[in-house]
N, C-alpha and C positions, 0 to 999 in steps of 0.2 A: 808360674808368673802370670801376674794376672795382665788383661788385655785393657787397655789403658783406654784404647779409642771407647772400648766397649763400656765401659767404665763410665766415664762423660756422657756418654750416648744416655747410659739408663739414668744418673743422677737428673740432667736436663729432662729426662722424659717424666719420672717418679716422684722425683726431690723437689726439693726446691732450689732456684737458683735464680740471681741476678747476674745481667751483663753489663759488660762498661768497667772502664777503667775508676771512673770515680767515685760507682758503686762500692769496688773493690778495695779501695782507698780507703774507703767509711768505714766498710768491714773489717781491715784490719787496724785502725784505730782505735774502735770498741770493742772487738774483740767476737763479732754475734757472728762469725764462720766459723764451717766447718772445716773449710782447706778453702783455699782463692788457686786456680790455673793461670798462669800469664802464659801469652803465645810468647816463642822465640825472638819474634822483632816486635813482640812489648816494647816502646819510648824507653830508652835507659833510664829519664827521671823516674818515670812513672814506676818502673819495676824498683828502683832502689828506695822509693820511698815508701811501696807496698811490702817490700822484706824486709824494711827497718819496724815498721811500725805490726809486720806479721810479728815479726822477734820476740817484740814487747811484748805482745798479745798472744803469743804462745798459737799464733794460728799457723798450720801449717802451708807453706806455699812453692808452689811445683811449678816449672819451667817445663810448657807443654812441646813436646822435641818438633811443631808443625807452626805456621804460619799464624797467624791472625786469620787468612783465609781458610787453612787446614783445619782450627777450631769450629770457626763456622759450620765446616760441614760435617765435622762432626755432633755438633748440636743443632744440624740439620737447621738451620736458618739461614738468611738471603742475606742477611750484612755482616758485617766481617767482626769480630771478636778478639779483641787485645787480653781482655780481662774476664775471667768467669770467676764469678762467685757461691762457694757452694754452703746453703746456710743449715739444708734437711739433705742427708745423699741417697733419701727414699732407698731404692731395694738396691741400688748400685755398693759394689765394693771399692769405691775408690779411695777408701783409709788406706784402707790395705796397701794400697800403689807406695806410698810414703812409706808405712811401715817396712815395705819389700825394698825398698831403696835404700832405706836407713840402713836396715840387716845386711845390704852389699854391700857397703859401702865400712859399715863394720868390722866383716869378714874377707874383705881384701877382694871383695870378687868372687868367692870363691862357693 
């Protein structure tokens, strides 16, 4: 199983990535992400209208199990982070996070 924080950690450090909610908004509208992260206390608009328009756009998007503040420090910066956007996931495995989630959620757990 791959390690999620560590995941984030190396895309923000390798990849490319924007933060903000309305970055993440734009991205999944046109479609130019890789995967978008929302923290747990994500704005309910704001998450339900970044998974509608993820849907469309076939962009994957992950419900980060930590904070707005837990993201933060996982991508190691001073203000706090509702929304990551991931557009290059440089040397990071974090497809793979989704694809691991899917396969559970397939196989019952198991």
């Amino acid at each position: 199983m791959i390690d999620v924080d560590k995941a984030i950690a190396t895309a923000v450090k390798t990849g490319k990535v924007s933060f903000g909610a309305n970055m993440a908004l734009q991205n999944a509208k046109t479609g130019k992400a890789k995967m978008i992260v929302l923290a747990a206390n994500c704005p309910k608009d704001i998450k339900e209208q970044v998974e509608y328009y993820g849907k469309i756009s076939k962009v994957p998007i992950m419900t980060y199990k930590g904070t707005s503040m837990d993201l933060a420090a996982v991508c190691n910066k001073l203000f706090i982070i509702s929304a990551l956007t991931i557009r290059e996931t440089g040397d990071s495995e974090i497809l793979k996070v989704i694809e691991d989630r899917q396969l559970h959620e397939h196989t019952g757990g198991t």
